[in-house]
C-alpha atoms as a printed R data frame, in Angstrom:
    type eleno elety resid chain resno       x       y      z
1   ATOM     1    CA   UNK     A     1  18.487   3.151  0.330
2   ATOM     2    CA   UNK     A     2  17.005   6.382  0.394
3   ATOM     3    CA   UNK     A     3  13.575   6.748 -0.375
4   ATOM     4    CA   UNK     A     4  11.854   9.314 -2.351
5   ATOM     5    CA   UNK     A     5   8.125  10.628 -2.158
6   ATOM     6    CA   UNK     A     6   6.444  13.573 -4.907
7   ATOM     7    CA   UNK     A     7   4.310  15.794 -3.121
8   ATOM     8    CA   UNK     A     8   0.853  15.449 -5.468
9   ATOM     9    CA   UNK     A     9  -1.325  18.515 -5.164
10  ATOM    10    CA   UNK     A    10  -3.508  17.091 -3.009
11  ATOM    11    CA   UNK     A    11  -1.303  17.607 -0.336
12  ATOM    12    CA   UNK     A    12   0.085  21.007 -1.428
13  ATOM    13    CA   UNK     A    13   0.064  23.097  2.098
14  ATOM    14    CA   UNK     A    14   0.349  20.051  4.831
15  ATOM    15    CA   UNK     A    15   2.849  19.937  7.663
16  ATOM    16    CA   UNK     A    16   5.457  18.055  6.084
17  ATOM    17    CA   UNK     A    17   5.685  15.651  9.292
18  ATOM    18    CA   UNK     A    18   1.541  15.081  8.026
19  ATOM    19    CA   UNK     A    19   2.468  14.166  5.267
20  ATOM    20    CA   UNK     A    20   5.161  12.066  5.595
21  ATOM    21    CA   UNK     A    21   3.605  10.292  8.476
22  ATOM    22    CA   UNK     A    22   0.775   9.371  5.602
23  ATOM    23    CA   UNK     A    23   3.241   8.300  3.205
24  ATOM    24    CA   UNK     A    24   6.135   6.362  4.879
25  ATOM    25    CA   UNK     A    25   4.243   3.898  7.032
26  ATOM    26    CA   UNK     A    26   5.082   1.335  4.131
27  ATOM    27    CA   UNK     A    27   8.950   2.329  4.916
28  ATOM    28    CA   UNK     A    28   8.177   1.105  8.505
29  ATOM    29    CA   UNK     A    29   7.858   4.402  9.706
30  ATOM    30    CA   UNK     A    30   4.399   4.895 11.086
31  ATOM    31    CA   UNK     A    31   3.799   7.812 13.672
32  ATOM    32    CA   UNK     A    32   4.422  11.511 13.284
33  ATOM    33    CA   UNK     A    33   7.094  11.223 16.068
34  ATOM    34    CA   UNK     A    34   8.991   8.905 14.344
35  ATOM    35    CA   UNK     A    35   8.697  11.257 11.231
36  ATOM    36    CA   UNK     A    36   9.408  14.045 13.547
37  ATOM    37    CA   UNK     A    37  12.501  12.337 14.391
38  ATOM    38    CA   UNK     A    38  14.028  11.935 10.739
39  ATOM    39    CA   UNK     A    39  13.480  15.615 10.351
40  ATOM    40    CA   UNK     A    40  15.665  16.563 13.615
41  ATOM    41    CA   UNK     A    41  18.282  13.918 12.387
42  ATOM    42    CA   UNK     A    42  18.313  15.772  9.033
43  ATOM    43    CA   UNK     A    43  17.477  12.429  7.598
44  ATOM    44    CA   UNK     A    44  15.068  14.399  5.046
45  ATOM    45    CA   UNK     A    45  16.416  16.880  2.452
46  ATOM    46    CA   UNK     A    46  14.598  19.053 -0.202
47  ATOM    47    CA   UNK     A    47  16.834  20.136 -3.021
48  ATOM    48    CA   UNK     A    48  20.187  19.992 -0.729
49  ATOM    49    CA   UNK     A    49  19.012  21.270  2.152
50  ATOM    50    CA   UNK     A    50  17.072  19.341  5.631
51  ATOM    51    CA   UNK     A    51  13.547  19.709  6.042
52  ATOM    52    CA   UNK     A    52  12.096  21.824  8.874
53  ATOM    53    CA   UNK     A    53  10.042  20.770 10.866
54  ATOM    54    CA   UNK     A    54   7.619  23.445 10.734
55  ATOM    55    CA   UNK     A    55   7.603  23.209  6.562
56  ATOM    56    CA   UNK     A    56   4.715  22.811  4.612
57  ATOM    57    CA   UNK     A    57   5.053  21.089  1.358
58  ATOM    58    CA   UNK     A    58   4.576  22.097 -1.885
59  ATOM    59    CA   UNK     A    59   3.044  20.017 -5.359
60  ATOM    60    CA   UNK     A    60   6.168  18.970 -7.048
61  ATOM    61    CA   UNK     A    61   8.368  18.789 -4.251
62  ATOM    62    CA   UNK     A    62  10.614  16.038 -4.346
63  ATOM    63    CA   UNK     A    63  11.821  14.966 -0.487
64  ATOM    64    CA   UNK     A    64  14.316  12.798  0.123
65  ATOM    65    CA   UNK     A    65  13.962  10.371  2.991
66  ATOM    66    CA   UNK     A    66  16.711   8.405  4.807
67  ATOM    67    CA   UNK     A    67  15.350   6.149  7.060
68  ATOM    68    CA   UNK     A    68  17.772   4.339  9.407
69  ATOM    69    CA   UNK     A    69  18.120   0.813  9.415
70  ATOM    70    CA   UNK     A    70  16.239  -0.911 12.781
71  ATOM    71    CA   UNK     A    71  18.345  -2.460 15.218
72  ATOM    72    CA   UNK     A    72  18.285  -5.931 14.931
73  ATOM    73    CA   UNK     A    73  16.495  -7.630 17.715
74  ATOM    74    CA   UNK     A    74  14.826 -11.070 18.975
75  ATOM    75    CA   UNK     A    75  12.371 -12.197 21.414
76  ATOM    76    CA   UNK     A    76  13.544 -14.084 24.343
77  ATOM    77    CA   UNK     A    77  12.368 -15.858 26.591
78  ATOM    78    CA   UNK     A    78  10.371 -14.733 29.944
79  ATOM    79    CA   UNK     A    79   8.996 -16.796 32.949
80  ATOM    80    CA   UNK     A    80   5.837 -14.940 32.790
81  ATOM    81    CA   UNK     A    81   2.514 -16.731 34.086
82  ATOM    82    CA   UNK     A    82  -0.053 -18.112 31.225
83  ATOM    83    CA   UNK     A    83  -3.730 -18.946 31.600
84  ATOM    84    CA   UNK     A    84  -3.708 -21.799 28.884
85  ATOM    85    CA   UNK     A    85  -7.487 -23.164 28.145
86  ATOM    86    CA   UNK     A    86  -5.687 -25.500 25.744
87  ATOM    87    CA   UNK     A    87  -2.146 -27.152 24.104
88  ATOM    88    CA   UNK     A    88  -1.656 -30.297 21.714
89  ATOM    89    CA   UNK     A    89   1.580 -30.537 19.319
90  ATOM    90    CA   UNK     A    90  -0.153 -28.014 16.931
91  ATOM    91    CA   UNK     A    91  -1.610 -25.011 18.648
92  ATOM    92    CA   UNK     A    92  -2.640 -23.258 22.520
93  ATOM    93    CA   UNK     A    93  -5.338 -21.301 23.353
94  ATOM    94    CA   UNK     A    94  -4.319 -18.873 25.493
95  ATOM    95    CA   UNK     A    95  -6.761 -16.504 27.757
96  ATOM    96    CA   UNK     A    96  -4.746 -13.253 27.159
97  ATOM    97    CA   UNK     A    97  -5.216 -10.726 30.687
98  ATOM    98    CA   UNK     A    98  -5.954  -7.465 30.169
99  ATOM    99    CA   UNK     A    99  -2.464  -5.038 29.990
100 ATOM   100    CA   UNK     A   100  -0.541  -7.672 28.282
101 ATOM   101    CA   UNK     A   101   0.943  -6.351 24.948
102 ATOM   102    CA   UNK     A   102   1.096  -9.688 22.488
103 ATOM   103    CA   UNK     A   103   4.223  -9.147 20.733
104 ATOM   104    CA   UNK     A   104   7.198  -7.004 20.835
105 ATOM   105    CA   UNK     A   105   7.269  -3.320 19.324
106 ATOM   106    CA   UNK     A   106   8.914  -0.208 20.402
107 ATOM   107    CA   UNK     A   107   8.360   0.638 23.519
108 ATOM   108    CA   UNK     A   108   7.642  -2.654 24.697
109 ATOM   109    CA   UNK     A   109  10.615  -4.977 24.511
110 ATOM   110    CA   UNK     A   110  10.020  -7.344 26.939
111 ATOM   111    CA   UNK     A   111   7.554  -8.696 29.010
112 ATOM   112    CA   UNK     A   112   4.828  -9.803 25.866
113 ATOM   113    CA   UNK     A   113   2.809 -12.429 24.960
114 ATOM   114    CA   UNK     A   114   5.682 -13.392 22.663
115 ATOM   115    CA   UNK     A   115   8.135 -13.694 25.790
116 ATOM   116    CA   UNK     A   116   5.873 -15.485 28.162
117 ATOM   117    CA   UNK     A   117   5.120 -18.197 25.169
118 ATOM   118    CA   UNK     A   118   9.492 -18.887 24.405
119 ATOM   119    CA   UNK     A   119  10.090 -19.645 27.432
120 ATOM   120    CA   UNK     A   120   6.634 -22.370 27.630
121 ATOM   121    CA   UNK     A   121   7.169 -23.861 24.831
122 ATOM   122    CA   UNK     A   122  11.048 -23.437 24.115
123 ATOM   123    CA   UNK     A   123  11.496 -23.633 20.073
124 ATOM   124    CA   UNK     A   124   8.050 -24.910 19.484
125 ATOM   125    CA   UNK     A   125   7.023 -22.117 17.906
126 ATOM   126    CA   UNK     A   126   5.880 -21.366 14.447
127 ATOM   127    CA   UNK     A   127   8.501 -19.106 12.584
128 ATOM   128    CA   UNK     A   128   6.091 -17.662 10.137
129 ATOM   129    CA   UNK     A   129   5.314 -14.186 11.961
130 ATOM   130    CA   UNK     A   130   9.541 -13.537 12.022
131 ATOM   131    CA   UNK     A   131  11.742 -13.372 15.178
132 ATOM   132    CA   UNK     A   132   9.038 -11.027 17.130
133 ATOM   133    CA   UNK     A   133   5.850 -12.786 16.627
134 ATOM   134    CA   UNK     A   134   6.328 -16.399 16.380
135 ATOM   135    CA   UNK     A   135   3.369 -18.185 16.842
136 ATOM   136    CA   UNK     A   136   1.158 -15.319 16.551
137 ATOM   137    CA   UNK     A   137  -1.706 -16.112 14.185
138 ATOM   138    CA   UNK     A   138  -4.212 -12.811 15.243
139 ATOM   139    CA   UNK     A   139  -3.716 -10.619 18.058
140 ATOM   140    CA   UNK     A   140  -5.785  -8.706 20.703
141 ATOM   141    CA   UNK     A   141  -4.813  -5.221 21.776
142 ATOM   142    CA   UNK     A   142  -3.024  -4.544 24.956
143 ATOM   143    CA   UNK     A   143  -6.206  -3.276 27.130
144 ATOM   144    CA   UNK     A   144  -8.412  -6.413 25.629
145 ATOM   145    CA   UNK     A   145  -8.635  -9.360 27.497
146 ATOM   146    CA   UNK     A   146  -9.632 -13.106 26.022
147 ATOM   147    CA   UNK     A   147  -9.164 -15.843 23.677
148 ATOM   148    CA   UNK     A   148  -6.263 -16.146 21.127
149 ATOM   149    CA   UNK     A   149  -4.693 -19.340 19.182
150 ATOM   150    CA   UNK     A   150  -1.024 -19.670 18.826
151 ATOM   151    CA   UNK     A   151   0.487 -21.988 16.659
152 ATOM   152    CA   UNK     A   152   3.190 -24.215 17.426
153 ATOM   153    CA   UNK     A   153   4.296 -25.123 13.646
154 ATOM   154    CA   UNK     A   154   4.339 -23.777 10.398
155 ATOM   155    CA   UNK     A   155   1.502 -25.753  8.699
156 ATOM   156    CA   UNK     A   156  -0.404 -25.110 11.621
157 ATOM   157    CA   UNK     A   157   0.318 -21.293 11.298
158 ATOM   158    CA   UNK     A   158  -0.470 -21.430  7.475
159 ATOM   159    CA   UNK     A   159  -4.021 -23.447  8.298
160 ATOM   160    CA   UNK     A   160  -4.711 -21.478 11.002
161 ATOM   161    CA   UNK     A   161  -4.005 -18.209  9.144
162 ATOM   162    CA   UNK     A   162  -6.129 -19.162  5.764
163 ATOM   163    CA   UNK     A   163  -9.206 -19.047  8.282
164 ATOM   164    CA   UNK     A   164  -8.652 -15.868  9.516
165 ATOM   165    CA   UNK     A   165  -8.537 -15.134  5.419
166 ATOM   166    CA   UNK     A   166 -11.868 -17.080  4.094
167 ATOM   167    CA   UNK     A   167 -13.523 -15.869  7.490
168 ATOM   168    CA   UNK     A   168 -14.463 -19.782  9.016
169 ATOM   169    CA   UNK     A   169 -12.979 -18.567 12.091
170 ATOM   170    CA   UNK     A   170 -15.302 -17.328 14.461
171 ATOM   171    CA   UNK     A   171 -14.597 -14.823 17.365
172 ATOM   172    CA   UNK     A   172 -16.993 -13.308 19.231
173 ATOM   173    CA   UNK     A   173 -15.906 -10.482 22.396
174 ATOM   174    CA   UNK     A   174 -18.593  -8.874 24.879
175 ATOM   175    CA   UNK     A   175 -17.955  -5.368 25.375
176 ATOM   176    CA   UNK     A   176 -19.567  -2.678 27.602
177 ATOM   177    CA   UNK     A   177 -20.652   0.012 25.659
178 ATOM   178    CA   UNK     A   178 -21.600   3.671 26.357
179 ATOM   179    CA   UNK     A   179 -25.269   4.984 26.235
180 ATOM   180    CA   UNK     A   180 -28.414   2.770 25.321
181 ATOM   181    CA   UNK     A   181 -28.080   0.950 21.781
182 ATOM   182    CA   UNK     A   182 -31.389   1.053 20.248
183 ATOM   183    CA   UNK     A   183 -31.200  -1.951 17.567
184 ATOM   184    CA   UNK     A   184 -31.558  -5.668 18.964
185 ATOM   185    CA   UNK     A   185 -29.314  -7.024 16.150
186 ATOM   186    CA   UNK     A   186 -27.371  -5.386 13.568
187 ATOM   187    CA   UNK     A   187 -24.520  -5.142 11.228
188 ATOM   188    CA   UNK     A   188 -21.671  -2.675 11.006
189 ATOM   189    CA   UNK     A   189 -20.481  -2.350  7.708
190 ATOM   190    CA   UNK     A   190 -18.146   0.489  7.486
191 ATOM   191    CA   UNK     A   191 -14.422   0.454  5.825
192 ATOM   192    CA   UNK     A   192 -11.525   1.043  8.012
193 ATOM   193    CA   UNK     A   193  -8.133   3.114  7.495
194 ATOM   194    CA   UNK     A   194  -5.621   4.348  9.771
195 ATOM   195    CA   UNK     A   195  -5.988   8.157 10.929
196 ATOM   196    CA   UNK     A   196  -4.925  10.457  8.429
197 ATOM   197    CA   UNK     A   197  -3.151  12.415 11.284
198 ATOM   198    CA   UNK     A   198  -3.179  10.656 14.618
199 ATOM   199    CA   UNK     A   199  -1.272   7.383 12.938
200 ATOM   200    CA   UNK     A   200  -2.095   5.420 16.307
201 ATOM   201    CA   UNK     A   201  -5.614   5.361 15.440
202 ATOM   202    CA   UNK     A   202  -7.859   3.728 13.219
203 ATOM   203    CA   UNK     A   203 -11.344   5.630 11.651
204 ATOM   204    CA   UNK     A   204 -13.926   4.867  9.496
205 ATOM   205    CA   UNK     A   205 -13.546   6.455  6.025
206 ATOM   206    CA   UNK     A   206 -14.088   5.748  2.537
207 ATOM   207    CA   UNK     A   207 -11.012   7.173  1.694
208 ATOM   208    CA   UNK     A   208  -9.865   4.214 -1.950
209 ATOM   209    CA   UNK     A   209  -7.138   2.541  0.617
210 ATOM   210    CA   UNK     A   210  -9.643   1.904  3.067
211 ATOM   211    CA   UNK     A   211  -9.803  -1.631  4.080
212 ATOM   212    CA   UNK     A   212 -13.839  -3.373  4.172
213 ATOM   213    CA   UNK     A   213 -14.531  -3.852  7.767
214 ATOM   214    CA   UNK     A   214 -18.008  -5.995  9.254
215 ATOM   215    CA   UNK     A   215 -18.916  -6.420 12.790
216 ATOM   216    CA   UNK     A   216 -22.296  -8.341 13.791
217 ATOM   217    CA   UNK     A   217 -23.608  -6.403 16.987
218 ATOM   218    CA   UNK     A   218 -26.150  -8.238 19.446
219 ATOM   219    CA   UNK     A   219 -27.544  -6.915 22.654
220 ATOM   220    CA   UNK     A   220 -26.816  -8.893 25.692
221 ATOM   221    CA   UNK     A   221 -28.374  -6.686 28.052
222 ATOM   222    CA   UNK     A   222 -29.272  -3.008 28.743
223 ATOM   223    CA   UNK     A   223 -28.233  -1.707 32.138
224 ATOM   224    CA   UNK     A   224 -28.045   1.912 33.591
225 ATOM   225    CA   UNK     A   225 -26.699   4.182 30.432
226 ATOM   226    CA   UNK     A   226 -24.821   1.963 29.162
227 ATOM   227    CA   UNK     A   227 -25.602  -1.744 26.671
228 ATOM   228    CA   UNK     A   228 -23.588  -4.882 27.290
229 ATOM   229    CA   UNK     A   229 -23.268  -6.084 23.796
230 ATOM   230    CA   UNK     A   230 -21.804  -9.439 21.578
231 ATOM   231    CA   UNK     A   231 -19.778  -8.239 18.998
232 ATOM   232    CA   UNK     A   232 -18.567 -10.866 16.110
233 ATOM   233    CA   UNK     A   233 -15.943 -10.515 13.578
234 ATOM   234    CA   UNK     A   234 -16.107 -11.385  9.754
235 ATOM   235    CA   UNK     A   235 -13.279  -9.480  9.294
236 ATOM   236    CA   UNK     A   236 -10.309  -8.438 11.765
237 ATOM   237    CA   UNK     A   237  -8.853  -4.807 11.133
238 ATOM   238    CA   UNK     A   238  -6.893  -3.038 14.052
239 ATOM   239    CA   UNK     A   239  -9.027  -1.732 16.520
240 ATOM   240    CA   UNK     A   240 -11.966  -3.012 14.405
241 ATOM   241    CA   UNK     A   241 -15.019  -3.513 17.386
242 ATOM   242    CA   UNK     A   242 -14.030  -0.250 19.137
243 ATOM   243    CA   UNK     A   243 -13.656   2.236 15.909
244 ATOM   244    CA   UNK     A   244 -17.405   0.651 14.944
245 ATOM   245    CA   UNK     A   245 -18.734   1.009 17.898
246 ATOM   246    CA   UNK     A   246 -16.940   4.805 18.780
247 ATOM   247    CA   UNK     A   247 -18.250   5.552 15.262
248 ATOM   248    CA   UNK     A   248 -21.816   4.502 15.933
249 ATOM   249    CA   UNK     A   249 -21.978   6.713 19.191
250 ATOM   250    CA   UNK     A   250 -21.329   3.708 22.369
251 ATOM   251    CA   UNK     A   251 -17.558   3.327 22.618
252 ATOM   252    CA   UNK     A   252 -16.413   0.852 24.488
253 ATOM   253    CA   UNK     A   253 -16.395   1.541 28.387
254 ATOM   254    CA   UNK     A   254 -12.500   2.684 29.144
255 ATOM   255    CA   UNK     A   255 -11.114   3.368 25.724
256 ATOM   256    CA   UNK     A   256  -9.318   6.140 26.001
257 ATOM   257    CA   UNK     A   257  -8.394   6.314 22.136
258 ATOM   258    CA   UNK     A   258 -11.797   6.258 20.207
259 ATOM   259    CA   UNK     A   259 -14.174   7.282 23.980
260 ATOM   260    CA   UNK     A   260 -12.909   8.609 27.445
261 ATOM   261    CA   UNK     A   261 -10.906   6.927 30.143
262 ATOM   262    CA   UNK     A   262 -12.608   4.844 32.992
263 ATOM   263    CA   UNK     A   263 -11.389   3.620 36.012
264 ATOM   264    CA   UNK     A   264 -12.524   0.177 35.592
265 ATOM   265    CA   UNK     A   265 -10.367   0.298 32.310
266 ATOM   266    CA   UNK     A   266 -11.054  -1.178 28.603
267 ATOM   267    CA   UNK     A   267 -13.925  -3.404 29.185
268 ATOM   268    CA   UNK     A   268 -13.800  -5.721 26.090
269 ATOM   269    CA   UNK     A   269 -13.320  -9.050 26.210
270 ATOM   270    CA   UNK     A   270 -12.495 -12.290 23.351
271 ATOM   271    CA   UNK     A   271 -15.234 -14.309 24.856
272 ATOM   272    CA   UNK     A   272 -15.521 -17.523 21.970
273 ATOM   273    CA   UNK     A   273 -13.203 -18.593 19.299
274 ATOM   274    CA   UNK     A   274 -13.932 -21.511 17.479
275 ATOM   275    CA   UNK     A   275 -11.788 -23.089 14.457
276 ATOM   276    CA   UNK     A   276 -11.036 -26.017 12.572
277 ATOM   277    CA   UNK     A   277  -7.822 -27.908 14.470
278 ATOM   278    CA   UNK     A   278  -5.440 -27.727 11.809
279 ATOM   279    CA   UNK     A   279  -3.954 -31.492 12.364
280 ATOM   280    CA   UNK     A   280  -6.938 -33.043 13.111
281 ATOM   281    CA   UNK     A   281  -9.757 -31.501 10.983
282 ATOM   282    CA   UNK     A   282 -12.118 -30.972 14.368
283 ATOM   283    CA   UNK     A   283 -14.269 -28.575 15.211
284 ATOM   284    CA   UNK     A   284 -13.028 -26.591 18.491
285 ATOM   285    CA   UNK     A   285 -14.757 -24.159 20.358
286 ATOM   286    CA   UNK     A   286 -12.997 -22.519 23.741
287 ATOM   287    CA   UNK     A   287 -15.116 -20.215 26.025
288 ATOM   288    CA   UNK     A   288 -13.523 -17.207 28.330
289 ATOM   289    CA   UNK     A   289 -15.537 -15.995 31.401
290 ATOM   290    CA   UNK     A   290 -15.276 -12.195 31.866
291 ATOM   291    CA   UNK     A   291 -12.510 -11.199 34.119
292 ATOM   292    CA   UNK     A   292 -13.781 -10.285 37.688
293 ATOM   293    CA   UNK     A   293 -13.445  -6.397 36.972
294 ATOM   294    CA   UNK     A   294 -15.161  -6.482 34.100
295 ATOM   295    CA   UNK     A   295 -18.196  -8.879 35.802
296 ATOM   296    CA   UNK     A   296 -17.972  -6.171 38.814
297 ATOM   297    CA   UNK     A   297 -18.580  -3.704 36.217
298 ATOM   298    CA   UNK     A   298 -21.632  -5.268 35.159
299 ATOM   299    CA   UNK     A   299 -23.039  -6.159 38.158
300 ATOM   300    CA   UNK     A   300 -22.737  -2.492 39.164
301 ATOM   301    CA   UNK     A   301 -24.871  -1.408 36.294
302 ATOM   302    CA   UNK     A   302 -27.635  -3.681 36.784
């Protein structure tokens, strides 16, 4: 079905691939490319007639949006190596590396998280996150290395998932940071939206759909213009520990989004996760030691 969007007035004057890109993200369309795309497949028409690219909307306009269906797809299986800390009949810990994307999106197919965990565990997989993330409970961005639980089961999933929700599961990353942070301890308490025009970023905004976003911040260790720090999440947004920390003036060593590019690459790391097993009722705690680039880093500093 089509799908239909007013221009308000606030908008009045924006690039109409802006504005879409701000307004069809529920429709699964999420990146000014992809809106940029509709417009050069005439898939969005103004009175009759396709959209330009180069048009700038008016208050009152009424586009019309035709957004293709997705091709249908599913995860299969891969013989890809996996550093599991841990594995019962429930759940795995799994010490992601850095570079591996979790699950499958566009532009990466194959060659996940996702494909490397079918072909381990074969259907033992929990079918709550659809054909493309089974299993996947939280996730960690391609560049960040560590910790992540994957559940094997449904109830597991659903446990699993209600404490990400009420916060009782803990996960803590280290992360190299940029320039000297001043405070010992502290707490970033800043909401979080996605970029109103770059829609592969996050930013800090109070913009009403803004979603609350808290990170604890403790210094490790101050080394040569730049602060090793412990970063823990109450909350988990996208991108949440390296928009904070870009925001506060220290982004994270190698982030090329929110900072500048290093050669030693994204240095953050899910150190600790801890959780209650979801069969059992146990406490678990799993530890990650940094990867040796991101030690070498360190050392280097000191």
């Amino acid at each position: 079905m089509p799908v239909s969007i007013v221009v308000p007035e606030s908008a009045h004057g924006q690039r109409v691939d802006v504005f879409l890109a701000q307004n069809l993200e529920s429709h699964g369309v999420t990146t000014r490319s992809g809106v940029q795309r509709l417009l050069s497949d005439d898939n969005v028409v103004l009175e009759g007639k396709s959209v330009q690219k180069n048009y700038r909307v008016s208050m009152g306009d009424v586009l019309i949006c035709q957004i293709p269906a997705p091709a249908p797809y599913e995860a299969a299986a891969e013989d890809i190596p996996l550093d599991i800390q841990h594995e019962d009949d429930h759940l795995l810990v799994v010490n992601k590396p850095r570079g591996l994307v979790v699950h499958p999106a566009a532009g990466n197919y194959d060659g996940t998280l996702v494909n490397a965990l079918l072909f381990h565990c074969g259907g033992s997989l929990s079918g709550i996150g659809g054909v493309l993330r089974p299993g996947i409970v939280h996730r960690l961005d391609k560049g960040t290395s560590g910790l992540m639980v994957v559940a094997k089961n449904d109830i597991a999933h659903q446990k699993l998932a209600s404490q990400l929700a009420d916060r009782t599961m803990g996960r803590v990353y280290n992360a190299l940071c940029l320039g000297e942070v001043k405070q010992e301890k502290f707490c970033i308490d800043l909401p979080i939206s996605r970029h109103p025009v770059d829609r592969k970023k996050m930013t800090v905004t109070t913009a009403p759909h803004a979603k609350n976003a808290i990170t604890y911040i403790e210094v490790l260790e101050r080394l040569r213009r730049h602060t090793l720090v412990s970063a823990t999440l109450e909350t988990g947004r996208t991108h949440q520990i390296r928009v904070h920390l870009s925001h506060i003036g220290h982004p994270v060593v190698g982030d090329e989004v929110y900072g500048r590019r290093a050669d030693d690459g994204l240095l953050l790391h899910s150190t600790k996760i801890e959780f209650i097993h979801p069969a059992t009722g146990k406490p678990m705690t799993f530890h990650a030691p940094w990867p040796d680039y991101f030690q070498k880093a360190v050392e280097n500093l000191r």
